[in-house]
C-alpha positions as CSV (number, residue, x, y, z in Angstrom):
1,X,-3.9,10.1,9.7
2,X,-7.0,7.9,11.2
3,X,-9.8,7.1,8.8
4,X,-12.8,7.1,11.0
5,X,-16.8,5.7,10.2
6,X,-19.5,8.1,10.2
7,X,-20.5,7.0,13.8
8,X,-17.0,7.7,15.5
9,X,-17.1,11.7,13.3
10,X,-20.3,12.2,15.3
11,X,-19.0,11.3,18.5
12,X,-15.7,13.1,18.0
13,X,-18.0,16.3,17.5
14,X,-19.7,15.5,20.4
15,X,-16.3,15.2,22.2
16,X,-14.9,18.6,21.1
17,X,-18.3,20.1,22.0
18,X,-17.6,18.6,25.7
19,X,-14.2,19.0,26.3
20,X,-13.1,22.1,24.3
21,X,-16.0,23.1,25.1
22,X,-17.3,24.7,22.2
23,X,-21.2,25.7,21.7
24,X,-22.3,22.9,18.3
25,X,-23.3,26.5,16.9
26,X,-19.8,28.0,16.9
27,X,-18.6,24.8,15.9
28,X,-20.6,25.0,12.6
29,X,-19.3,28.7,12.5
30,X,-15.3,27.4,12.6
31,X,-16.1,24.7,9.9
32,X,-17.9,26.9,7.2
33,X,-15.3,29.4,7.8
34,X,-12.6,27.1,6.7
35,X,-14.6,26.2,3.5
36,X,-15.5,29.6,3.1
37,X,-11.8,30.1,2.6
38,X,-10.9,27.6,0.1
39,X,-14.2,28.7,-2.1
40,X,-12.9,32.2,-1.9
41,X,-9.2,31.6,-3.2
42,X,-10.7,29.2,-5.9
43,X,-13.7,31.1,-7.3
44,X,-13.6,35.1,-7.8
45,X,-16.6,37.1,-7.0
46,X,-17.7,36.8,-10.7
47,X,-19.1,33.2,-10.1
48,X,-22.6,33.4,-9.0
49,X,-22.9,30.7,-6.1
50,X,-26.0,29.0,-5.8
51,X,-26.3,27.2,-2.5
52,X,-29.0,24.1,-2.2
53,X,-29.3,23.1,1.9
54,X,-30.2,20.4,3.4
55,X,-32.2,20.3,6.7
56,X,-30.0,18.7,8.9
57,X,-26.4,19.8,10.3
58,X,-24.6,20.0,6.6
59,X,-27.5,22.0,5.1
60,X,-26.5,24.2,8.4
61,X,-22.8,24.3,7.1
62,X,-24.2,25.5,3.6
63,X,-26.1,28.0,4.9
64,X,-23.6,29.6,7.3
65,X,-21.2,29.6,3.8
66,X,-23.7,31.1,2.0
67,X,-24.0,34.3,4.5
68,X,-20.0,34.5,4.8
69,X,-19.7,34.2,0.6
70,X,-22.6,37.0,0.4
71,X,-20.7,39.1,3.1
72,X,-17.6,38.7,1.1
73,X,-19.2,40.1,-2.4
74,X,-20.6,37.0,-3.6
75,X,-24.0,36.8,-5.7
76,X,-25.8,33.6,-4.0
77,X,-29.2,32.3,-4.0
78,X,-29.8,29.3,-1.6
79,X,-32.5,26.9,-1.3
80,X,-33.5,25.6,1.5
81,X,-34.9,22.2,1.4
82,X,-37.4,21.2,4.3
83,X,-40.2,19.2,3.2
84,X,-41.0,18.0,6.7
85,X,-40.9,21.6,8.4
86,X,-38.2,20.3,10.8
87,X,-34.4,21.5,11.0
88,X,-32.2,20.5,13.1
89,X,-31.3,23.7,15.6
90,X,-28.4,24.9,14.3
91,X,-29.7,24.8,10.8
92,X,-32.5,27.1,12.2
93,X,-30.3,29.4,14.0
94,X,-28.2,29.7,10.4
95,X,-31.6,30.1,8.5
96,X,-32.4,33.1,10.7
97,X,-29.1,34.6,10.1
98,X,-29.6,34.6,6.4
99,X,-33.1,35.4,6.6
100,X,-31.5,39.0,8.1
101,X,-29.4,39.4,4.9
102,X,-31.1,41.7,1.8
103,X,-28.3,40.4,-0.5
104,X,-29.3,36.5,-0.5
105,X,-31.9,35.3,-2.5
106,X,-32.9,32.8,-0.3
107,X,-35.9,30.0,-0.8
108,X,-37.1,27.4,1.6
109,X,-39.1,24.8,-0.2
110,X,-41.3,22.4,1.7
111,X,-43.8,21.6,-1.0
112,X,-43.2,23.0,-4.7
113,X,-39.7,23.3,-6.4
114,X,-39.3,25.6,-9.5
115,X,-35.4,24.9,-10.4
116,X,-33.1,27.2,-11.4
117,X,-31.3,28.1,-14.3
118,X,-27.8,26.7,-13.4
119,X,-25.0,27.8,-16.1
120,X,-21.5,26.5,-16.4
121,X,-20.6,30.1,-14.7
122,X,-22.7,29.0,-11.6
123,X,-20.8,27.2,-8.4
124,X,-23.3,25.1,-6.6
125,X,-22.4,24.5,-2.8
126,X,-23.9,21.1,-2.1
127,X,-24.8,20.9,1.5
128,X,-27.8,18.4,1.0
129,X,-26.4,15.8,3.1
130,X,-23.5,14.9,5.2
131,X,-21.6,12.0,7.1
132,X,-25.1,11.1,8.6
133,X,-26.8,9.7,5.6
134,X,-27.4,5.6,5.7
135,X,-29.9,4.8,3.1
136,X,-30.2,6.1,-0.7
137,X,-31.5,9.3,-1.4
138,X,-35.3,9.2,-2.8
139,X,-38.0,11.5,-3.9
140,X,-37.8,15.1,-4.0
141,X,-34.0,14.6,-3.1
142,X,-33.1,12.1,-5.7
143,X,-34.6,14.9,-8.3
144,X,-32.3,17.8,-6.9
145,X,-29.5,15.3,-7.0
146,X,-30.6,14.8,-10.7
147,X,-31.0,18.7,-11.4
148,X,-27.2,19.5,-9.8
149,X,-25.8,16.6,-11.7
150,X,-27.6,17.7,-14.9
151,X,-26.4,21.2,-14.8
152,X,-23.0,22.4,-16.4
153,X,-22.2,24.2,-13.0
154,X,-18.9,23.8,-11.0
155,X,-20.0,21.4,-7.9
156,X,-18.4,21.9,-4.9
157,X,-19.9,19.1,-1.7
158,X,-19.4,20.2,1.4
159,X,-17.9,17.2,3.7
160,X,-19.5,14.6,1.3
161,X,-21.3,14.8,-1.7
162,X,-24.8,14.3,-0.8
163,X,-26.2,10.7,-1.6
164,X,-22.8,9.3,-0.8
165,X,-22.3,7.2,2.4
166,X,-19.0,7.7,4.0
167,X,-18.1,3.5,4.0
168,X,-20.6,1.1,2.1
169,X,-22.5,2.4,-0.7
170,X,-23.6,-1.4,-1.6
171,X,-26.9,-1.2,-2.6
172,X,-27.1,2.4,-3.3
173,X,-28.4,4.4,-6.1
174,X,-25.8,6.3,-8.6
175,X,-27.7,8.4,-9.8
176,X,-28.8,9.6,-6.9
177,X,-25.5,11.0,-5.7
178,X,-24.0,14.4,-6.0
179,X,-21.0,14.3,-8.5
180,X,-18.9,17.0,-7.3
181,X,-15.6,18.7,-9.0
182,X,-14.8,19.6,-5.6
183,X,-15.1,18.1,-1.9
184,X,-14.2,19.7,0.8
185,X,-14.3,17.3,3.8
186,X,-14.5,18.6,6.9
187,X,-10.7,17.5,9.5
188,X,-10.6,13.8,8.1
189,X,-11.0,11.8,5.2
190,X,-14.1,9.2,4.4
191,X,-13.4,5.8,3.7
192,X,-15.6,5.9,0.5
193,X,-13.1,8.5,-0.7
194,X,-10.5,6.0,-1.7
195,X,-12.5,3.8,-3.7
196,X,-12.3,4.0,-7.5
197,X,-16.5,3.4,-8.5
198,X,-16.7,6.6,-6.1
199,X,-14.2,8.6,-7.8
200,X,-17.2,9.7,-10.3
201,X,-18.7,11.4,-7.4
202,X,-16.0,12.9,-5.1
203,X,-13.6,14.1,-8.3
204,X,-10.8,16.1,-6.2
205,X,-10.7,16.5,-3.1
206,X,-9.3,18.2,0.0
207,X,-9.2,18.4,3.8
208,X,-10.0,21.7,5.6
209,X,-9.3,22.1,9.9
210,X,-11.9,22.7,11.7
211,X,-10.4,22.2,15.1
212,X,-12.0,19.2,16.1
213,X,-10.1,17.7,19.7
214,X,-6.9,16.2,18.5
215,X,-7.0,14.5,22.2
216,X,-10.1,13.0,21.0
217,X,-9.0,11.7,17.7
218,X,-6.3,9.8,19.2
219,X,-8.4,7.9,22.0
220,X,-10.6,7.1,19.1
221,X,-9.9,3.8,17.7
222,X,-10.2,2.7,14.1
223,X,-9.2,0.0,11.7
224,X,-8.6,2.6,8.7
225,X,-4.9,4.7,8.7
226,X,-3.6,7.0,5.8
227,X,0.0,6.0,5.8
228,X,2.4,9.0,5.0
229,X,6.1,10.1,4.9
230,X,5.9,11.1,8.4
231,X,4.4,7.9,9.3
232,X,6.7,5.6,7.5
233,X,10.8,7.3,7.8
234,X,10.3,5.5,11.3
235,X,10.3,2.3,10.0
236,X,13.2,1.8,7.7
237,X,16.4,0.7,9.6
238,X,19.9,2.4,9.8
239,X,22.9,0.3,8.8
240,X,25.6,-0.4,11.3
241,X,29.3,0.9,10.4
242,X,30.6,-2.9,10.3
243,X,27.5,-4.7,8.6
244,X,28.4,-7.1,6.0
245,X,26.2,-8.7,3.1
246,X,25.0,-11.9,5.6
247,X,23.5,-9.2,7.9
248,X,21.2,-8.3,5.1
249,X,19.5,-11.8,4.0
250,X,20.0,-14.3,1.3
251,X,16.7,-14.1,-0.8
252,X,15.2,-16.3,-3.3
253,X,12.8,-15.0,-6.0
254,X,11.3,-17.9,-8.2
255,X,9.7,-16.2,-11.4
256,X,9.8,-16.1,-15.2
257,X,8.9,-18.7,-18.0
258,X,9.6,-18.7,-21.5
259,X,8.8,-15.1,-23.1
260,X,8.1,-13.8,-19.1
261,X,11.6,-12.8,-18.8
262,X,11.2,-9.9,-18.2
263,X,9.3,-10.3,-14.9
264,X,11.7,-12.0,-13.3
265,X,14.6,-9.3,-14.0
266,X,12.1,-6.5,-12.8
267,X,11.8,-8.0,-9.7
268,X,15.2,-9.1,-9.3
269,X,16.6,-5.3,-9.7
270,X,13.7,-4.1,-7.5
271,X,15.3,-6.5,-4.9
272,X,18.4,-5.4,-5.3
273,X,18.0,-2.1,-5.3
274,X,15.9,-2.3,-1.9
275,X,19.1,-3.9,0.6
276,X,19.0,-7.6,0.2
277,X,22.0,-9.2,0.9
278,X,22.2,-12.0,-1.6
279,X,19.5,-12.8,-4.2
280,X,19.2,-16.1,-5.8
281,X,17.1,-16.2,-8.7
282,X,15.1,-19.1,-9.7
283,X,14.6,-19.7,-13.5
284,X,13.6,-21.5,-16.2
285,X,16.8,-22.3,-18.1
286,X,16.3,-21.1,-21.6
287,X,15.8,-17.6,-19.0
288,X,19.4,-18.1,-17.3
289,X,21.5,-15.4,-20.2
290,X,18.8,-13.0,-20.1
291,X,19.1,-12.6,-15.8
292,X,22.8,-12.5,-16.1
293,X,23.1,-9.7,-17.9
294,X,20.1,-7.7,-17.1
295,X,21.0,-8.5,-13.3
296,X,24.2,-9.2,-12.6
297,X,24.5,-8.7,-8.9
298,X,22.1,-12.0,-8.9
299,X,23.0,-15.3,-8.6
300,X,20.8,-17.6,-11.0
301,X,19.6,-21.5,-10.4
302,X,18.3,-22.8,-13.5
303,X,15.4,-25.0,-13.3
304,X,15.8,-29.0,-15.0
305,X,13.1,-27.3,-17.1
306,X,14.2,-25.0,-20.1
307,X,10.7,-23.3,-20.3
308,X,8.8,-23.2,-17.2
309,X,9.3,-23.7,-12.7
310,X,9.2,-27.0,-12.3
311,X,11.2,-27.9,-9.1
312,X,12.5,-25.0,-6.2
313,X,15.7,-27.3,-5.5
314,X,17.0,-26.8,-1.6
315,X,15.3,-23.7,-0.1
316,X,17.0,-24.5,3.5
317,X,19.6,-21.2,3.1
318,X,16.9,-18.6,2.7
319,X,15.3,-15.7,4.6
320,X,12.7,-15.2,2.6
321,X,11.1,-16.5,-0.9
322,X,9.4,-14.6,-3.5
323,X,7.2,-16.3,-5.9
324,X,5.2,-15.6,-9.2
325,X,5.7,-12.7,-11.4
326,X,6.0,-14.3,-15.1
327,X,5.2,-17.8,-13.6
328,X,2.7,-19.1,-15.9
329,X,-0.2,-21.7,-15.1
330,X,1.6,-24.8,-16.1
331,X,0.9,-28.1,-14.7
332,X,4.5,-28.7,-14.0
333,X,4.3,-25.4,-12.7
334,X,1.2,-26.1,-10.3
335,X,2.7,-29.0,-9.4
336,X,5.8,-27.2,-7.7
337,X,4.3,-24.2,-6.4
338,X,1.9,-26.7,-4.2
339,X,5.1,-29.0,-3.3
340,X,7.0,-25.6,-1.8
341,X,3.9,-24.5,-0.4
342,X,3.6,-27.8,2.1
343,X,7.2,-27.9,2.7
344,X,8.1,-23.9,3.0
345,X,9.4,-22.2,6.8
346,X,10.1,-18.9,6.1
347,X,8.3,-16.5,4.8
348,X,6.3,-15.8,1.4
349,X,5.5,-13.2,-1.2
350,X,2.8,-14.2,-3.3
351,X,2.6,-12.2,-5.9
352,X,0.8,-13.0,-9.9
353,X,0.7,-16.4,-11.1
354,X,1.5,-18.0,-7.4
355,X,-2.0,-16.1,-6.1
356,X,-3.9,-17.4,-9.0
357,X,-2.6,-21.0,-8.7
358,X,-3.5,-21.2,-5.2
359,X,-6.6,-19.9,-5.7
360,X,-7.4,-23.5,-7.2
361,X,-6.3,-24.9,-3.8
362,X,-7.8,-22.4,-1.1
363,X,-7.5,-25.3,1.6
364,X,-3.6,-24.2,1.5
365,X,-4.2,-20.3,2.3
366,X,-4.6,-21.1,5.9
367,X,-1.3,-23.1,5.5
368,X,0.9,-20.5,4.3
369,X,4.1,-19.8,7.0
370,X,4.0,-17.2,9.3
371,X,5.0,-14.1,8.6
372,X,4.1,-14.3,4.7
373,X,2.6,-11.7,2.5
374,X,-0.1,-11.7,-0.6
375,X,0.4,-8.9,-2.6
376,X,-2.8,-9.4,-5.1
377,X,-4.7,-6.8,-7.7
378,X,-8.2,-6.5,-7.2
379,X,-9.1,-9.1,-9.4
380,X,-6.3,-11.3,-8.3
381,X,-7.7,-10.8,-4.9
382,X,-11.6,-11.9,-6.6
383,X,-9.7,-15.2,-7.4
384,X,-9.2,-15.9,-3.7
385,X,-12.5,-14.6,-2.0
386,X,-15.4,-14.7,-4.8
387,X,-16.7,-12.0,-6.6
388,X,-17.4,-8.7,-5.1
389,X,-19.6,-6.1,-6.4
390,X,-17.4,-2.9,-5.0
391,X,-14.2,-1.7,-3.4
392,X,-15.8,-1.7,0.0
393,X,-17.0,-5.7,-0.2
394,X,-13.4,-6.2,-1.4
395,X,-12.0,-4.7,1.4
396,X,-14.4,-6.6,3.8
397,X,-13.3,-10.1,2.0
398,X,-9.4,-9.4,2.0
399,X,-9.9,-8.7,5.6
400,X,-11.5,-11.7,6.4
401,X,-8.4,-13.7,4.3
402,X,-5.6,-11.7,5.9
403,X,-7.5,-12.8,9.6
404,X,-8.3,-16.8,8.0
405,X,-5.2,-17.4,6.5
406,X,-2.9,-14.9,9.4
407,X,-0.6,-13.0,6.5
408,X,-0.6,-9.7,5.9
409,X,-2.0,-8.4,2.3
410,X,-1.0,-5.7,0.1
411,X,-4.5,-5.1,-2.1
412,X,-2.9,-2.9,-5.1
413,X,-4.6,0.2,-6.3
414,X,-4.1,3.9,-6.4
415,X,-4.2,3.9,-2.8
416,X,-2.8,0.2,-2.2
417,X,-3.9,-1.1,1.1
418,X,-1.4,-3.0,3.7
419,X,-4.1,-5.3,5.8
420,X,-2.7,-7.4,8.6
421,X,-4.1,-10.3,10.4
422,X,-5.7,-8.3,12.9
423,X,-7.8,-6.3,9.9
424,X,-6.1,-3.1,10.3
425,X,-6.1,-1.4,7.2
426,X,-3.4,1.3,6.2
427,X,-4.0,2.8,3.1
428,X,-0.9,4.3,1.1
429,X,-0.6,7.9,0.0
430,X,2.1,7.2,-2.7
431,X,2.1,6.4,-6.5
432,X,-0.1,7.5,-9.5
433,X,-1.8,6.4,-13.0
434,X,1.3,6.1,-14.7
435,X,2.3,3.3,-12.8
436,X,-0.7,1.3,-14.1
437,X,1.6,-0.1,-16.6
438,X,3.0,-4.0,-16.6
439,X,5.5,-5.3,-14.4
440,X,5.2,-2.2,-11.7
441,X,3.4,-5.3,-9.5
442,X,6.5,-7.2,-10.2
443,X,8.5,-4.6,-9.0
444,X,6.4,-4.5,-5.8
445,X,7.4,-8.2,-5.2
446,X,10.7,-7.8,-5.2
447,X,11.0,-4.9,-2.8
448,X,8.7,-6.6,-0.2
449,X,11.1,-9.9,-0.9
450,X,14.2,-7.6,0.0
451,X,12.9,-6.0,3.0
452,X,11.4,-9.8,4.5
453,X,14.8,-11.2,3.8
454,X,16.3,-8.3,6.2
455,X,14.4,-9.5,8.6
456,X,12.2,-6.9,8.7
457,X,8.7,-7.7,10.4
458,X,5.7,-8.6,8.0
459,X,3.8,-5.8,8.8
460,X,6.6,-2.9,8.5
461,X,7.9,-4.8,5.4
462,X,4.8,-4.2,3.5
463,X,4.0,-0.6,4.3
464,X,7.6,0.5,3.5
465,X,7.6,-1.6,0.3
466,X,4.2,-0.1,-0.7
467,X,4.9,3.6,0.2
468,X,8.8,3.1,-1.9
469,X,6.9,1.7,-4.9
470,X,4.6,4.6,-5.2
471,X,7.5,7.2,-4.1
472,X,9.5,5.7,-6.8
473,X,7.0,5.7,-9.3
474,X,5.7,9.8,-7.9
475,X,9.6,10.6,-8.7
476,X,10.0,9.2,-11.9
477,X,6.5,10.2,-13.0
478,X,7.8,14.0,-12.3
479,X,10.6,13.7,-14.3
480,X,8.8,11.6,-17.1
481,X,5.2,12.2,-17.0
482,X,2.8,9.6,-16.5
483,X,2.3,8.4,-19.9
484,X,5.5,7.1,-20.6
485,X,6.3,5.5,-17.1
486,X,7.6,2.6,-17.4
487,X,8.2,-0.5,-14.4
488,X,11.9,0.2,-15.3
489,X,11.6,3.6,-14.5
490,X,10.4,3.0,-11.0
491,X,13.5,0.3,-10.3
492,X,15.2,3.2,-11.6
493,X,13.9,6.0,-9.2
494,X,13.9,3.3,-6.3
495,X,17.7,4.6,-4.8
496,X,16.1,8.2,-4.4
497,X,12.6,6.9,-3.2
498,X,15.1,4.9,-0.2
499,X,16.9,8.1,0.0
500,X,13.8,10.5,0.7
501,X,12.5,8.2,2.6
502,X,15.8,7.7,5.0
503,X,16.2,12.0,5.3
């Protein structure tokens, strides 16, 4: 599903207007219809709905839900909000409307406000503002925005909670924006939805049809894609009846240190359980028991070191390398990853450790072999590119890395994001807060190391990695719950994420 900017939604309205054709009026009509419907299954006529309009094309949308919630039984009051005496047309031709109705208390404030009493019985319909807005919300509107918020009412936005711009929101004003128990946004997604600082304002939300040209939304180009099942079950490979382990890749995974263990073994069984052929295991030695029994299928090289990586030995056999989870920041340690960096021809995963000791020698990212993929947290990520004030400037910076240094980036998160050289952005549907437990990156690493060593490409390798992860962790998380998830449970549920994923 395409993510689009504000500027492309107004020119796919303009497009469906064209080519459907559709009058912008009936248009408005299909679109508060379909939130009319999911108000009506969630809220019995008991709630009183109080409705506060805007005077552009989303305070048109409230209005026309206001008349089909008061036509359907529903106490509501609106207020409609016009303090320069200018709507746009079809907000006046939906003001009319509800003019004709006796059952709607309805208000139209250019100059004084006296608020209402809003109780926790009340749902509020935000239609203030919609996709439009590009600047913070000020004055009279920053004090409605302060009322709504205030109030102990349900809030249900319309689109986009009102104050809220659909991409960046640098710069902008919390308090002045709508925070909303409910969005409904109108065909697609925003952008600003999958950022965690807006979560505050959006709290759950869901997509309604309105019908918008499906001819148009696939002409229309965008860097932004929500990745799911239907997208991905094209990617993964089938095996041929007479394959054999070589066909598969030898991998290497270098990880652990003394009392880090268990991030080596993690990743190891993450790999394994994802296809690789062969995995070789790099380890500190005093690590060497602990991998054999926790992961037999793995063959182990023991570093000269008992405690820490100090030397990657011959690395000429290998499809692919993994590095960093449990790596540690040792000198010796340093020392090695910057030797295997200069003298490495096959692809990387960078993952923990290995991303923050190469964030001490940035003159290397743009050195990294083709083909190879970061797969930092957000602050990992920080290391890399400088500080960054929000999701959004993160997003711009890992961008601007994945095109500098050509690798493709997994940014983790609740919806992790696969960005390739080019800046495309696919944003992953899988996973949940359970999974915000240690080692689940590890296990990451090792399923993007298994899928590289099969020779799949870079750019396929991550998304499937990403979207198994999460599935894994969705599976075992409704089995479990999400407070006792643990990174063993999603190696565990990996088979039956594969599985799913494969039917």
């Amino acid at each position: 599903m395409k993510i689009f900017p504000a500027e492309s939604i107004r020119e796919l309205d303009a497009y469906t207007i064209e080519n459907e054709p559709i009058a912008s009026i009936d248009l408005m009509e299909r679109a508060a219809q379909a939130v009319t419907d999911v108000l009506t299954r969630q809220f019995s006529t008991e709630r009183p709905v109080m409705v506060f309009a805007g005077p552009g094309n989303n305070g048109g949308d409230a209005l026309a839900i206001a008349r089909m919630l008061a036509e359907q039984g529903y106490r509501t009051d609106v207020f409609l909000f016009n303090p320069k005496a200018k709507l746009s047309p079809d907000c006046l031709i939906n003001k009319e409307l509800l003019e004709l109705m006796e059952d709607v208390e309805f208000t139209e404030v250019t100059t004084q406000f006296t608020p209402p009493v809003l109780t926790k019985e009340h749902v509020v319909i935000d239609g203030l503002f919609g996709s439009g807005l590009n600047q913070p919300l000020a004055g009279g509107f920053a004090a409605v925005v302060k009322l709504i918020n205030a109030s102990p009412a349900t809030v249900v936005s319309v689109d986009v909670p009102s104050g809220l711009m659909c991409e960046d929101n640098t710069g902008n004003a919390p308090v002045h924006i709508v925070r909303a128990n409910l969005t409904i946004s109108l065909q697609l997604p925003k952008l600003a939805f999958f950022f965690a600082e807006n979560q505050e304002f959006i709290g759950r939300w869901q997509l309604v049809d309105i019908g918008l040209s499906q001819e148009g939304i696939e002409l229309t180009e965008t860097d932004y894609e929500l990745v799911d099942r239907d997208d991905i079950g094209y990617f993964l490979e089938t095996r041929k009846k007479f394959a054999h382990k070589g066909d598969f890749g030898h991998a290497l995974l270098i990880a652990g240190s003394q009392g880090m263990a268990g991030a080596s073994v993690l990743a190891a069984k993450a790999c394994l359980r994802s296809g690789v052929g062969l995995l070789t295991v790099h380890a500190p030695a005093l690590n060497n028991v602990i991998l054999q029994t926790a992961a037999p299928e793995a063959m182990i090289e023991a570093d000269r070191a008992d405690d820490c990586f100090t030397a990657s030995g011959d690395i000429r056999n290998y499809r692919a390398i993994g590095v960093g989870p449990g790596l540690g920041q040792q000198p010796e340690t340093e020392d090695a990853l910057l030797d295997l960096l200069q003298t490495c021809r096959v692809p990387l995963v960078l993952d923990a450790d290995a991303l923050n000791l190469l964030a001490r020698h940035p003159e290397l990212l743009t050195t990294l072999p083709e083909g190879s993929i970061l797969t930092p947290h957000p602050k990992e990520l920080e290391r890399l590119v400088g500080p960054c004030e929000n999701s959004f400037q993160r997003l711009v910076k890992a961008r601007q890395l994945a095109h500098e240094a050509q690798v493709h980036i997994i940014l983790k998160g609740a919806y992790s994001v696969v960005i390739t050289p080019a800046g495309h952005c696919y944003l992953n549907t899988t996973g949940n807060p359970g999974m915000a437990t240690g080692g689940s990156g590890d296990v990451l690493t090792g399923i993007v190391l298994a899928l590289l060593a099969q020779g799949y490409p870079p750019e396929r390798a991550a998304l499937l990695a990403t979207f198994a992860h999460g599935l894994a962790g969705d599976m075992a998380a409704h089995k479990l719950g999400e407070i006792s998830l643990t990174a063993s449970d999603i190696v565990q549920y990996l088979p039956y994420a594969w599985r799913a994923i494969a039917d």
